[in-house]
LOFI-303070 format. One record per residue (C-alpha): residue number from 0; x negated, y, z negated; residue in three letters. Coordinates in Angstrom, 1 decimal. Layout:
<sites>
[NUM [X Y Z] ALA]
...
</sites>
This chain:
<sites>
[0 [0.0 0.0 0.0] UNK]
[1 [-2.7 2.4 -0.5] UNK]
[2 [-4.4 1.9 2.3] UNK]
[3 [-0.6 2.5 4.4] UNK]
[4 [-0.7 5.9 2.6] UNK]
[5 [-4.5 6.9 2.8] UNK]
[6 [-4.0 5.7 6.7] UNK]
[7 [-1.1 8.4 6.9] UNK]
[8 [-3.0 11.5 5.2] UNK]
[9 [-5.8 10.3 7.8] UNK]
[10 [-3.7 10.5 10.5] UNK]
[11 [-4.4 7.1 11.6] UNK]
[12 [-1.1 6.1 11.7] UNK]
[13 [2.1 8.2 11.9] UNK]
[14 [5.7 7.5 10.7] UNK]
[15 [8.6 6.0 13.1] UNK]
[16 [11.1 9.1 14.1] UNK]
[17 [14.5 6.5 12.5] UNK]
[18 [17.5 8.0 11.3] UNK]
[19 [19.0 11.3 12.2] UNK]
[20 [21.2 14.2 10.5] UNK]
[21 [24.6 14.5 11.7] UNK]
[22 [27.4 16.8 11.0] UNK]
[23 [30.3 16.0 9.3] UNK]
[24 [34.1 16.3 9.5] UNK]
[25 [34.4 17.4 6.0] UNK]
[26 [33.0 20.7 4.2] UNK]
[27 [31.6 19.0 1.2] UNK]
[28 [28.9 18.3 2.4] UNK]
[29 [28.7 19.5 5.9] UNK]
[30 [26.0 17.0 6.6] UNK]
[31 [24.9 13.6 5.8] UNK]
[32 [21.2 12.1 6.4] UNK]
[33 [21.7 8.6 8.4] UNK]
[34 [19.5 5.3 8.4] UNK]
[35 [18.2 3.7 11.4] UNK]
[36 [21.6 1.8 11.6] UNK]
[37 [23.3 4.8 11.1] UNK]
[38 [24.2 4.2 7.3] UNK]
[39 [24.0 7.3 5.3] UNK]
[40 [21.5 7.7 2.8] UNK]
[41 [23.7 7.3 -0.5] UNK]
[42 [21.4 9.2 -2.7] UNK]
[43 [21.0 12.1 -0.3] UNK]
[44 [25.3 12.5 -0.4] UNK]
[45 [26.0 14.0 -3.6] UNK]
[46 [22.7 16.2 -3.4] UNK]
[47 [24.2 18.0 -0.2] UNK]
[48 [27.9 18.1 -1.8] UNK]
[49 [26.4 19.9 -5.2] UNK]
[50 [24.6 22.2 -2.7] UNK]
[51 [27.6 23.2 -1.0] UNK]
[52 [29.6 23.9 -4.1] UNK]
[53 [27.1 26.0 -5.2] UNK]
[54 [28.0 28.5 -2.9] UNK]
[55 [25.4 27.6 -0.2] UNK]
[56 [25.8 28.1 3.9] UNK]
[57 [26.4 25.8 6.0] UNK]
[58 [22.5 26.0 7.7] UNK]
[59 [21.1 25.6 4.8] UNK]
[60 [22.4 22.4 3.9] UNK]
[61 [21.7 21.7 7.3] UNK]
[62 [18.3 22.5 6.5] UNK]
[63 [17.9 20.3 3.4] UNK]
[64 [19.1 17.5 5.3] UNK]
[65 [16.9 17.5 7.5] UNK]
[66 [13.4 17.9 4.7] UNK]
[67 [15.6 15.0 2.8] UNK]
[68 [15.1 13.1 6.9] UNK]
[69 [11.5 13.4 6.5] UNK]
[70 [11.2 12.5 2.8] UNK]
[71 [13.1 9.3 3.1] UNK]
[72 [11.1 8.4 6.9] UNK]
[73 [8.1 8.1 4.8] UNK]
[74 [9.7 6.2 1.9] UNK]
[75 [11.4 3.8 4.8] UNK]
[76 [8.2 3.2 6.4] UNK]
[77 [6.0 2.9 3.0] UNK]
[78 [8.8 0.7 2.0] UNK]
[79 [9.1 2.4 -1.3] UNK]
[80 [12.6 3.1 -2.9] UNK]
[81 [13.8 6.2 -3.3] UNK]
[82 [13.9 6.1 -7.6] UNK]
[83 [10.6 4.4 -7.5] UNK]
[84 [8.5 7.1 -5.6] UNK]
[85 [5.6 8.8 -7.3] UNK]
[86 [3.0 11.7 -6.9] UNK]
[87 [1.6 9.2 -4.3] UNK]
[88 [4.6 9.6 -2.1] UNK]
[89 [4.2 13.4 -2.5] UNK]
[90 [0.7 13.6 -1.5] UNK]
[91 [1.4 11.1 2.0] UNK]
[92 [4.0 13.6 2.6] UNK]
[93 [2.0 16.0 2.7] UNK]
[94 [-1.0 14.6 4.6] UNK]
[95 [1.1 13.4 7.3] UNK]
[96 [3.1 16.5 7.8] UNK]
[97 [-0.3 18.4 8.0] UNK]
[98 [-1.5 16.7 10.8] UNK]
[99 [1.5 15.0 12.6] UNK]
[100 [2.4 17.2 15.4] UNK]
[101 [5.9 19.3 15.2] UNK]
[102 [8.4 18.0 17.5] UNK]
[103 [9.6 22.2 18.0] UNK]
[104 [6.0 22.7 18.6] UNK]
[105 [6.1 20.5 22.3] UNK]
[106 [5.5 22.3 25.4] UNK]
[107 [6.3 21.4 28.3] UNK]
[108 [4.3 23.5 30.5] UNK]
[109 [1.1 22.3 31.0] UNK]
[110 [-0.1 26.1 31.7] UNK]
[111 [1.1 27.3 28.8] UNK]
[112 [-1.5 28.4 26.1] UNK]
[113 [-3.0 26.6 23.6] UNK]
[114 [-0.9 26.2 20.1] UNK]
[115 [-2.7 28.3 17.3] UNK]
[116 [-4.5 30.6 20.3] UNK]
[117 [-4.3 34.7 20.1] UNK]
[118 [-2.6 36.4 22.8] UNK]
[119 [-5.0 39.1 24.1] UNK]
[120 [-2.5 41.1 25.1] UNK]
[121 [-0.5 40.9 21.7] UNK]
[122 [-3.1 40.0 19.0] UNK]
[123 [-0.5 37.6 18.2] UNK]
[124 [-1.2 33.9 17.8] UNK]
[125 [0.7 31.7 19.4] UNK]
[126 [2.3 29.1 16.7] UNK]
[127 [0.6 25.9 16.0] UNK]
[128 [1.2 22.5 17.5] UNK]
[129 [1.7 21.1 13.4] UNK]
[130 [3.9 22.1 10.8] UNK]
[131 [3.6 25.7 8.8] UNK]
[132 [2.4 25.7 5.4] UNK]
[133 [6.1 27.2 4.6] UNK]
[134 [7.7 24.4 6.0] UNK]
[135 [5.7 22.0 3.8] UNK]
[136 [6.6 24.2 1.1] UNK]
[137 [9.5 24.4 1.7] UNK]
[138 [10.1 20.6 2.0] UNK]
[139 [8.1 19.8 -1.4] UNK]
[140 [11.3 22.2 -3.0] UNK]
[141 [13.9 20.3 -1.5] UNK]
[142 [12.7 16.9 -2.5] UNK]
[143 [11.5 18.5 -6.0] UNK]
[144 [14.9 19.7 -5.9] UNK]
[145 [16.7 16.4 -5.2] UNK]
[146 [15.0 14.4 -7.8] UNK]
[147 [15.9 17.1 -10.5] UNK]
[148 [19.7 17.4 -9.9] UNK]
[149 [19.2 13.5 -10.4] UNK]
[150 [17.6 13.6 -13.6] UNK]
[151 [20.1 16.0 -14.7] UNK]
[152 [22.8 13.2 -14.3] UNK]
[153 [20.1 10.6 -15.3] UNK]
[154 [19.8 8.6 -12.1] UNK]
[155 [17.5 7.5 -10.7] UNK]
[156 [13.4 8.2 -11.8] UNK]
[157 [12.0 10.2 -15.4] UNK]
[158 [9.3 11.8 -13.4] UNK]
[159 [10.0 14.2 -10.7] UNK]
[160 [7.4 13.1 -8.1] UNK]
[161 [7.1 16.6 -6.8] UNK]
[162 [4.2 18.7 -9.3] UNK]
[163 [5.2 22.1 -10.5] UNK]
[164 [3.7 24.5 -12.4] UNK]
[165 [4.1 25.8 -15.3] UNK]
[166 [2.5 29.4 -14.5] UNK]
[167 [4.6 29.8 -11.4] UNK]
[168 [7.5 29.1 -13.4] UNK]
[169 [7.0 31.5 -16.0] UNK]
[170 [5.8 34.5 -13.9] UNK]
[171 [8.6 34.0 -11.9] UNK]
[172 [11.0 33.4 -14.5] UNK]
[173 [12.6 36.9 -15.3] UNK]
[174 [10.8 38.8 -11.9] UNK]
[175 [12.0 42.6 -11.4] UNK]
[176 [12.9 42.1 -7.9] UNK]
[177 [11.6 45.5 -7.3] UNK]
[178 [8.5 44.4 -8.8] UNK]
[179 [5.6 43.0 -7.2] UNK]
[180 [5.2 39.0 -7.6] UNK]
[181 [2.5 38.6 -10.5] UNK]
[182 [-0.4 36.0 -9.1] UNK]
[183 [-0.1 32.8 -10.6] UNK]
[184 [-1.8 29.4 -9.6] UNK]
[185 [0.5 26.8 -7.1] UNK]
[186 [1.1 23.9 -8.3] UNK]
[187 [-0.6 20.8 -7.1] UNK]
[188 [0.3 19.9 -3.0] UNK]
[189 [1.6 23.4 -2.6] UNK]
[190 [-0.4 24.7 0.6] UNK]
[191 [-1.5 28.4 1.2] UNK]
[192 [0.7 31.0 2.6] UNK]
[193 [-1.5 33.9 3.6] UNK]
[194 [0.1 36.7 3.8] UNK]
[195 [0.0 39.2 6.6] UNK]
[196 [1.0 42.2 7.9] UNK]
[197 [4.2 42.3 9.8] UNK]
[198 [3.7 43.1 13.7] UNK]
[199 [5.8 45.9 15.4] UNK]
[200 [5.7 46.4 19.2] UNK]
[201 [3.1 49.3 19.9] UNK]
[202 [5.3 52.3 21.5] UNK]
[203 [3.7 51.5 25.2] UNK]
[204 [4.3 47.9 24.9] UNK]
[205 [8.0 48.6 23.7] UNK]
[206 [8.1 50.3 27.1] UNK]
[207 [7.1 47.5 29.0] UNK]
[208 [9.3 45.4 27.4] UNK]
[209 [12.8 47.7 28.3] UNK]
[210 [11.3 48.0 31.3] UNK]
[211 [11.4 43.8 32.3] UNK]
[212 [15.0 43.9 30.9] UNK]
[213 [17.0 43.1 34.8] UNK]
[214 [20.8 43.8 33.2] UNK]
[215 [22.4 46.0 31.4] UNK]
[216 [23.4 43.6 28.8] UNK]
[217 [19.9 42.8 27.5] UNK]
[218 [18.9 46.5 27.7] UNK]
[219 [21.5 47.2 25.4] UNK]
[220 [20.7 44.2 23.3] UNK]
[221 [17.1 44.8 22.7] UNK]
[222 [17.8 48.5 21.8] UNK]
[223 [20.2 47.7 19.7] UNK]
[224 [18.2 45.2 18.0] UNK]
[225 [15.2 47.9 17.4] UNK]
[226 [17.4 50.5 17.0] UNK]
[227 [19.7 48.8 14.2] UNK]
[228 [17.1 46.3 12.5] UNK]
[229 [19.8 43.5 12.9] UNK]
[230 [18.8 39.7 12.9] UNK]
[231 [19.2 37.6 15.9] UNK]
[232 [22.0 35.7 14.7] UNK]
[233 [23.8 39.0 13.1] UNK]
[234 [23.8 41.1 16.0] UNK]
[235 [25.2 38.6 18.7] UNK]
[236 [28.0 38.1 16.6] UNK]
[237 [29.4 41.9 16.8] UNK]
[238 [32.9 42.0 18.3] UNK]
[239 [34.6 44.7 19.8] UNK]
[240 [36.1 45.3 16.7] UNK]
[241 [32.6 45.9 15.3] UNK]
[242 [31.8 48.9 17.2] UNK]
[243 [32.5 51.9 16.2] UNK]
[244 [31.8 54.4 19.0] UNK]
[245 [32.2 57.5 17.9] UNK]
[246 [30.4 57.2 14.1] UNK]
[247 [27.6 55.6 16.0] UNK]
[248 [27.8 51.7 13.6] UNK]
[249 [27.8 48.5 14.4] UNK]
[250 [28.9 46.2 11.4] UNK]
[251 [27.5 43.1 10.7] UNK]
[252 [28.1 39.7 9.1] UNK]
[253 [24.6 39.9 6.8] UNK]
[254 [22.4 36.8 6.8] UNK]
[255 [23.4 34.5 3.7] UNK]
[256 [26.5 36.5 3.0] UNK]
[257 [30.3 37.1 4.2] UNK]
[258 [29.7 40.7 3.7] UNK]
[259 [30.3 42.8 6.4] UNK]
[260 [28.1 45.8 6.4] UNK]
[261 [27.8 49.1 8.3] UNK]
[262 [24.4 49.4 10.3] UNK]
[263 [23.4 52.7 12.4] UNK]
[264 [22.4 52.5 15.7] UNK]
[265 [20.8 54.7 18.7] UNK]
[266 [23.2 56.9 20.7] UNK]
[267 [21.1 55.5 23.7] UNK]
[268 [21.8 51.9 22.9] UNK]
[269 [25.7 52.3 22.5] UNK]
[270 [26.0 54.3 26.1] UNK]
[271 [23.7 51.2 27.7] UNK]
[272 [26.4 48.7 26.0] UNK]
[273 [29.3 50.9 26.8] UNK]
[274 [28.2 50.6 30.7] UNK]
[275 [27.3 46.5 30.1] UNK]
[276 [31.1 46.5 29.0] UNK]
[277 [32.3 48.5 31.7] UNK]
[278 [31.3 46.3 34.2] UNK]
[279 [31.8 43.4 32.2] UNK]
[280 [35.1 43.3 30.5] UNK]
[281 [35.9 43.8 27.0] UNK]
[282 [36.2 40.3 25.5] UNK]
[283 [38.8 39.8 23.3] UNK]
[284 [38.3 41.4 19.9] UNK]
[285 [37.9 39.0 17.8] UNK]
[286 [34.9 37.9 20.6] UNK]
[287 [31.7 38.5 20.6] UNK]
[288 [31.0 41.2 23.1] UNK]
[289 [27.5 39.8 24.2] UNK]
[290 [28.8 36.7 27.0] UNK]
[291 [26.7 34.6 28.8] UNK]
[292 [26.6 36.3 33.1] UNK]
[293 [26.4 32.1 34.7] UNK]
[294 [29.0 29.2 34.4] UNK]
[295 [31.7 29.4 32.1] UNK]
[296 [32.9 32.5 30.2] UNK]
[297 [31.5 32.3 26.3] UNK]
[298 [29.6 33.7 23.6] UNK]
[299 [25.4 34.6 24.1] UNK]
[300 [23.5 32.0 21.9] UNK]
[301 [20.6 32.2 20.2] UNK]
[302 [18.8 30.3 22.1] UNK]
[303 [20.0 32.3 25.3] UNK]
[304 [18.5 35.8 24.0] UNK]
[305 [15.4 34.1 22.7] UNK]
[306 [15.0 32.8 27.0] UNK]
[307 [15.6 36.3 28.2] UNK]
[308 [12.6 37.5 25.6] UNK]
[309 [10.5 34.4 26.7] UNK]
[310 [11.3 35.0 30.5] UNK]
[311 [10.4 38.9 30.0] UNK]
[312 [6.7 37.3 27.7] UNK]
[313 [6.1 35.3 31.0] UNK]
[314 [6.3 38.5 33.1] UNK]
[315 [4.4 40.5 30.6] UNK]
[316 [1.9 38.0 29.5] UNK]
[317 [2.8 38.8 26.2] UNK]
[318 [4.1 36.1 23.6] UNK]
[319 [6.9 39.2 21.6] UNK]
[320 [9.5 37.2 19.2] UNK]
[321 [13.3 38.6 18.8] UNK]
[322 [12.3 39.1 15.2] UNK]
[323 [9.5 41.3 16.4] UNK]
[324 [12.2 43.5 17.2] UNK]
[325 [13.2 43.3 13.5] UNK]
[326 [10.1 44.3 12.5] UNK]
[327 [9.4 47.4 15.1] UNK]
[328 [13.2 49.0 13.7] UNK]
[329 [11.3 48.1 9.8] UNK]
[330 [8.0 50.2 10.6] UNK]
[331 [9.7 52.8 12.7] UNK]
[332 [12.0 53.1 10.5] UNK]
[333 [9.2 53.4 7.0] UNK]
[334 [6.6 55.5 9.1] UNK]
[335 [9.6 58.1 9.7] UNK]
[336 [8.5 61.1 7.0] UNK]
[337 [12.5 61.9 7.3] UNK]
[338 [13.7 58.7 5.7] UNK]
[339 [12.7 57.4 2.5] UNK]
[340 [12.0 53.5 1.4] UNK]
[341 [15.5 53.5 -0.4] UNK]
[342 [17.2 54.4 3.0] UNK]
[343 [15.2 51.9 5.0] UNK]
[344 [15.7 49.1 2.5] UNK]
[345 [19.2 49.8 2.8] UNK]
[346 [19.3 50.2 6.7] UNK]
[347 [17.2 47.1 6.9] UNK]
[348 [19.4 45.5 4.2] UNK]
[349 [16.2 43.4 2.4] UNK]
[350 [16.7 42.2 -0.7] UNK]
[351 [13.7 43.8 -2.8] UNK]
[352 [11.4 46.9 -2.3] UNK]
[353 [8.6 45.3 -1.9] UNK]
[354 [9.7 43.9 1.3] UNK]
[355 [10.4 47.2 2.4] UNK]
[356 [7.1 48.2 1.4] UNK]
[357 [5.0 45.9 3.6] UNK]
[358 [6.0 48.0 6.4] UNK]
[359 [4.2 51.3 5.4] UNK]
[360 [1.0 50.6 6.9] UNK]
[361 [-1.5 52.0 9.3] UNK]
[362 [-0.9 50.4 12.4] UNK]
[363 [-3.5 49.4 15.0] UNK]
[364 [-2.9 51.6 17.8] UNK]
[365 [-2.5 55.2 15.7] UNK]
[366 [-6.1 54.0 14.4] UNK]
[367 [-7.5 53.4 17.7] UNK]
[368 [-6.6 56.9 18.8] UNK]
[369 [-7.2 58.7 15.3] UNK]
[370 [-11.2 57.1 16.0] UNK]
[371 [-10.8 58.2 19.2] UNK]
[372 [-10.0 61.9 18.6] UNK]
[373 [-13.0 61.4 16.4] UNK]
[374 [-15.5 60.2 18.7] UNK]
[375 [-14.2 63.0 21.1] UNK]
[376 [-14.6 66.0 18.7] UNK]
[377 [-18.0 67.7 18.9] UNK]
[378 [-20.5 67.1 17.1] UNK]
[379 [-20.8 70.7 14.6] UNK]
[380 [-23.9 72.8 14.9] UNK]
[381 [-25.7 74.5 11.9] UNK]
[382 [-26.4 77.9 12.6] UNK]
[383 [-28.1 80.5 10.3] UNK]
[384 [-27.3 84.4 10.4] UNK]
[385 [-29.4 86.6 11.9] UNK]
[386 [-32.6 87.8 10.3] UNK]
[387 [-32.4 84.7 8.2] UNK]
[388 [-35.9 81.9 8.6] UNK]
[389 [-34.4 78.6 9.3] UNK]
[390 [-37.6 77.5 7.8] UNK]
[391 [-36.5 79.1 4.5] UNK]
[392 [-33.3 77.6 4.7] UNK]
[393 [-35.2 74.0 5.3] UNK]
[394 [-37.8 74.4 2.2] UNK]
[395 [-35.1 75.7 -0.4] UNK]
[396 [-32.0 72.9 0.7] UNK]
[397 [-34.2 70.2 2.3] UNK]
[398 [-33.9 68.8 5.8] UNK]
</sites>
């Protein structure tokens, strides 16, 4: 058995893709983690349900289905049960899911560039071929999660498989969220998250970007997104009935909420949508008013704006995200010495300060032409009065 688990970490052998997550008819859970013969995982079942009446969405149970997938392929193929798994388990989980090769992460051109490379037009790396330390994070606190809420009803093991620690627990414990996170050591198998900068579209690369949109639709889309800050998901869900034309709003449904929230947008984007909709059709109101142009008549997808960005990349030979439009509203938006960080954060609608925060930074292009402007400036020349010996001046303040 060890050696099946240090062969993992290795990457020497790599577990079977069995079992799938599938979507369910009722709404407690929404989702159910399936075998290889298509039985559902029983332990995974009531985990998902007490998710879901705690108030959770929809994705994210989906999402914890789907770390719960990986956790029990590796206890399938170690043939280890599920109330008999260890720190062992924990650290194969780990070692496999930082080598095996994301399944997102496959590209199908075979000009495309390398996973993990830098855009040299960007500065942007492209994203790895593996899984992000977040995502293993991410997955250690959904099977540290699951083993907890069955200790609580004692089933199952005594020992939560998953290390914490202690520090991390305390420090977060009773956090100001307008306070800065104290530093604290992870816990054992956490990975590390560095943290960056977040990337906003330089003002001449914005330009290029408008100027690859071909319709009227994504022009408005993309100026509403870095006009208004909106996420993907929020702003292709905005109805006629979500416009308001003449106080210049949109309202959106905010990420993780029900609320529906007022968010300002540019004069320019609304009269771009207003001549998308003009030649259009207004969709019904209760429809979203961004509609696919080919085939049948419904709703823009995600996945649909995140093709018209990627076709406009391929042009460009850039490698710009939709949420880099997110960003570029954020550090307009905290670079703007007419709006404060309490007016961004609630334009942005961010949860904490210090999110809002990250944004006020010196960026790379106003650098490159404030050292510029310095290179350029001439060089200042002493001169002395007249009748004065610049010898003098040399032997009384040196050289």
């Amino acid at each position: 058995m060890q050696d099946l688990h240090r062969e993992l970490i290795e990457g020497r052998v790599t577990v079977p893709r069995v079992g799938s997550v599938v979507e369910l008819m009722t709404t407690h859970p929404r989702h159910a983690v399936l075998d290889a013969s298509g039985v559902a995982a029983e332990p995974v079942v009531p985990y998902l349900r007490n998710l879901a009446l705690d108030d959770n969405r929809p994705l994210t149970g989906r999402s914890y289905a789907y770390d719960m997938l990986r956790w029990f392929r590796l206890l399938w193929f170690l043939g280890v049960p599920w109330d008999r798994a260890t720190e062992a388990e924990a650290s194969a989980l780990v070692g496999w899911l930082r080598i095996a090769e994301n399944p997102q992460r496959r590209r199908r051109n075979r000009n495309a560039p390398a996973p993990g490379s830098v855009n040299p037009r960007t500065g942007k790396r492209y994203l790895k071929a593996g899984y992000a330390p977040t995502t293993i994070n991410h997955n250690l606190t959904v099977v540290s999660g699951f083993y907890a809420f069955h200790q609580h009803h004692n089933r199952g093991p005594l020992v939560n498989p998953v290390p914490e620690s202690a520090a991390a627990r305390r420090a977060l414990g009773h956090l100001d969220p307008d306070a800065a996170a104290p530093p604290f050591r992870r816990a054992r198998l956490r990975q590390r998250v560095r943290q960056t900068d977040p990337r906003a579209i330089p003002d001449a690369m914005w330009d290029e970007l408008f100027a690859a949109m071909t319709h009227d639709r994504d022009r408005a889309a993309v100026l509403l997104y870095v006009s208004s800050g909106s996420r993907a998901s929020e702003l292709l869900g905005v109805t006629p009935g979500d416009i308001d034309w003449a106080g210049q709003l949109i309202y959106v449904v905010t990420k993780g909420t029900d609320d529906r929230e007022p968010v300002p947008v540019s004069p320019q984007a609304l009269v771009i949508l207003a001549a998308y909709l003009d030649q259009a059709g207004l969709p019904p109101v209760h429809e979203p008013v961004f509609r696919t142009r080919r085939g049948p008549d419904k709703s823009l997808s995600y996945w649909a704006m995140r093709r018209i960005i990627q076709r406009a990349n391929d042009k460009l030979k850039t490698n710009w995200t939709l949420h880099d439009l997110r960003h570029t509203a954020a550090d307009r938006m905290a670079n703007d010495p007419s709006l404060n960080l309490a007016q961004v954060r609630a334009i942005m609608r961010h949860v904490d300060l210090a999110t809002t925060s990250r944004y006020l930074n010196a960026r790379v292009e106003d650098l490159f032409d404030a050292l510029q402007a310095h290179y350029n400036r001439p060089r200042i020349e002493r001169r002395f009065a007249p009748g004065y010996d610049p010898d003098d001046f040399k032997a009384v303040f040196g050289g």
